[in-house]
C-alpha positions in Angstrom: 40.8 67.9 -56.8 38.4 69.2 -58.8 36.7 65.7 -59.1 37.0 65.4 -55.4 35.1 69.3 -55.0 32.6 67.9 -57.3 32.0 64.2 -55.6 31.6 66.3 -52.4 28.9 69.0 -54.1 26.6 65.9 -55.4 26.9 64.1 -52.5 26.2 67.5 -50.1 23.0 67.7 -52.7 22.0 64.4 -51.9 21.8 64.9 -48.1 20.2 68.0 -48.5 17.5 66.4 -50.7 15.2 64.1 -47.9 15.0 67.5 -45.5 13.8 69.5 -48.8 11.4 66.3 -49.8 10.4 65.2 -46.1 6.7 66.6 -45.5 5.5 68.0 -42.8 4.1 66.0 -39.4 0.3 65.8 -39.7 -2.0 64.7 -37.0 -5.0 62.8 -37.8 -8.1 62.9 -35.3 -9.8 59.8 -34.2 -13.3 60.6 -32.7 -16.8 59.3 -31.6 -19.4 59.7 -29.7 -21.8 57.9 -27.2 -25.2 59.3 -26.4 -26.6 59.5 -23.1 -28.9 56.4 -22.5 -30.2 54.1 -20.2 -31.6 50.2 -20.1 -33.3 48.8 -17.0 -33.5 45.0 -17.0 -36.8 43.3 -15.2 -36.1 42.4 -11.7 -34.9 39.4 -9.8 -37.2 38.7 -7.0 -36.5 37.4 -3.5 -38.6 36.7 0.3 -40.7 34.5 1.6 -44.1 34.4 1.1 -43.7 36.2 -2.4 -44.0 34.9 -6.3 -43.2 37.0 -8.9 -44.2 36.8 -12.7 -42.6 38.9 -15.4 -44.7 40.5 -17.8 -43.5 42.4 -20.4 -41.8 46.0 -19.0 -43.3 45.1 -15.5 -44.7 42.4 -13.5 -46.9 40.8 -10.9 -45.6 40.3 -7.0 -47.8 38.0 -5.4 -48.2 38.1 -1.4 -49.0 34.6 -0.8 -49.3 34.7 2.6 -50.9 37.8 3.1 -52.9 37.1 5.7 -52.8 34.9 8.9 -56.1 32.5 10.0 -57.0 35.3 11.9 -57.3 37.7 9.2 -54.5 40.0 9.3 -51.6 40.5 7.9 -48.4 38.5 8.2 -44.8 40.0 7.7 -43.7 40.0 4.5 -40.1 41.2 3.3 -39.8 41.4 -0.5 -36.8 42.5 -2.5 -36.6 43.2 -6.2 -33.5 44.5 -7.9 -33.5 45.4 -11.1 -29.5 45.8 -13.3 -29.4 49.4 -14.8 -27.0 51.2 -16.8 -26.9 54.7 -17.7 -24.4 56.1 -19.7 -25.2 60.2 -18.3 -27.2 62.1 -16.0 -30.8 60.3 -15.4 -34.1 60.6 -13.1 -35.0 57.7 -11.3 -38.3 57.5 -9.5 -39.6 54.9 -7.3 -43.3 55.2 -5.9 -46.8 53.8 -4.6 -49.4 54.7 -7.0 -52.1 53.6 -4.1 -50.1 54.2 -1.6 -50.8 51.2 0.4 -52.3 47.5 -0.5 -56.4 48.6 -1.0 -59.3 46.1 -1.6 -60.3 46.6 -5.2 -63.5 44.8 -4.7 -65.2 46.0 -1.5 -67.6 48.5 -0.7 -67.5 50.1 3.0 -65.3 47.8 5.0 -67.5 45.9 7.7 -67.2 46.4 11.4 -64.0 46.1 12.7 -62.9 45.6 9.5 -60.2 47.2 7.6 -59.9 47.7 3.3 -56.2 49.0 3.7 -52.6 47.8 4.7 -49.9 50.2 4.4 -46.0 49.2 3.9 -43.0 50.1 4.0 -40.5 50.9 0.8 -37.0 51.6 0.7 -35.2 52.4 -2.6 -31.6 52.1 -3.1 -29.2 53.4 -6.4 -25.9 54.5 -6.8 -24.8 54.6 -3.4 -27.9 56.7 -2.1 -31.1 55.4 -0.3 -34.3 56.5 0.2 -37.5 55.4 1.8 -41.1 55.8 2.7 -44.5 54.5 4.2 -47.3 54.3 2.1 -50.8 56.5 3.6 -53.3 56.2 1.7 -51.7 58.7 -1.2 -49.4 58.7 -3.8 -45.5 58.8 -3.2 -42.3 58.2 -4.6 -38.9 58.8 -3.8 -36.3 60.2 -5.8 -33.2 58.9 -6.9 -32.0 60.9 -9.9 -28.1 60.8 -10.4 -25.6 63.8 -12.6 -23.7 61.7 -13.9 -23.4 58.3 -15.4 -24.5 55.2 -13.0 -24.1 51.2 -12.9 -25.5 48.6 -10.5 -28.7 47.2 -9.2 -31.3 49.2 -7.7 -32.7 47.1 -5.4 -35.9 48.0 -3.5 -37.1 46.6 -0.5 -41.0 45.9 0.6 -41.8 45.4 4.0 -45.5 44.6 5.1 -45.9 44.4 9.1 -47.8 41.7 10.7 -50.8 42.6 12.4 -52.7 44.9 10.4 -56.8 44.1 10.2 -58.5 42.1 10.8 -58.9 42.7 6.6 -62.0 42.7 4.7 -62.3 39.8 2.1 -61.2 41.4 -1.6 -58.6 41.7 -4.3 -55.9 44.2 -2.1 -53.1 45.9 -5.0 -51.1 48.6 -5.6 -48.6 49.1 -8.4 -44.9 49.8 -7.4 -44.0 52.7 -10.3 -40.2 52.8 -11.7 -39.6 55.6 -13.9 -36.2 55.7 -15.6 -35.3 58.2 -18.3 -31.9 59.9 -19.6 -31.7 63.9 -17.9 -32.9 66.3 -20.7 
């Protein structure tokens, strides 16, 4: 019996032993980070009567049917979308910096003769669209987003038919878009 009592105490010890030995739960914490950023690829161009060459950040759209054989303008519909991400909050600007296609070359337009075609711009991002018509001045729309955003913003140029007669000349204006993370 007394073998038995001790059999049993060693082998009570024995259970005992893992819950005195076990160690306690610990949690490990697996982290990172991402940092707010943004990457704008250069466009992909599409319409009738337009070439585009990239060129470095930007580019050159070429109207190549401006004008008709009397001298004013033909309709032109353009459409450049360019593939985003931003990974946070973000300002997005699209804007004329003539406002309007201007003859870089002439003096005082002649008679009945006109130096100046305005357009039309629409802008869309992130569900959310925007537009104006160039006048002479500076413009832009603004499409800044809170939060994070993914997509195309594609941007539409429309040109009406039937502006001029124009002057003979070099007619530009640079289409501005400004991207950058929200400080």
């Amino acid at each position: 019996m007394i073998r038995a009592a001790a059999g049993l105490g060693i082998l009570m010890a024995l259970a005992a032993t893992p819950a005195l030995c076990a160690a306690p739960s610990q949690m490990l914490t697996v982290q990172s980070s991402v940092a707010t950023r943004c990457k704008m690829l250069p466009p992909q161009v599409t319409g009738a009567g337009t070439n585009f060459t990239s060129a470095g950040a930007g580019g050159r759209l070429d109207l190549t049917n401006f004008v008709n054989s009397s001298d004013k303008t033909q309709a032109v519909n353009a459409q450049l979308e360019f593939s985003i991400v931003c990974t946070g909050a973000h300002s997005l600007t699209v804007g004329t910096q003539s406002g309007g296609l201007n003859d870089q070359t002439a003096g005082t337009p002649g008679s009945g003769f006109v130096t100046h075609a305005d357009y039309g711009l629409s802008a869309s991002w992130d569900n959310t669209t925007k537009s104006l018509t160039t006048n002479g001045t500076a413009a832009s729309v603004d499409l800044s987003q809170t939060g994070p955003a993914s997509g195309n913003l594609v941007i539409d140029l429309n040109l009406a038919a039937g502006i001029g007669p124009l002057q003979a000349g070099d007619y530009t204006d640079a289409i501005i878009v400004q991207l950058n993370t929200a400080q």
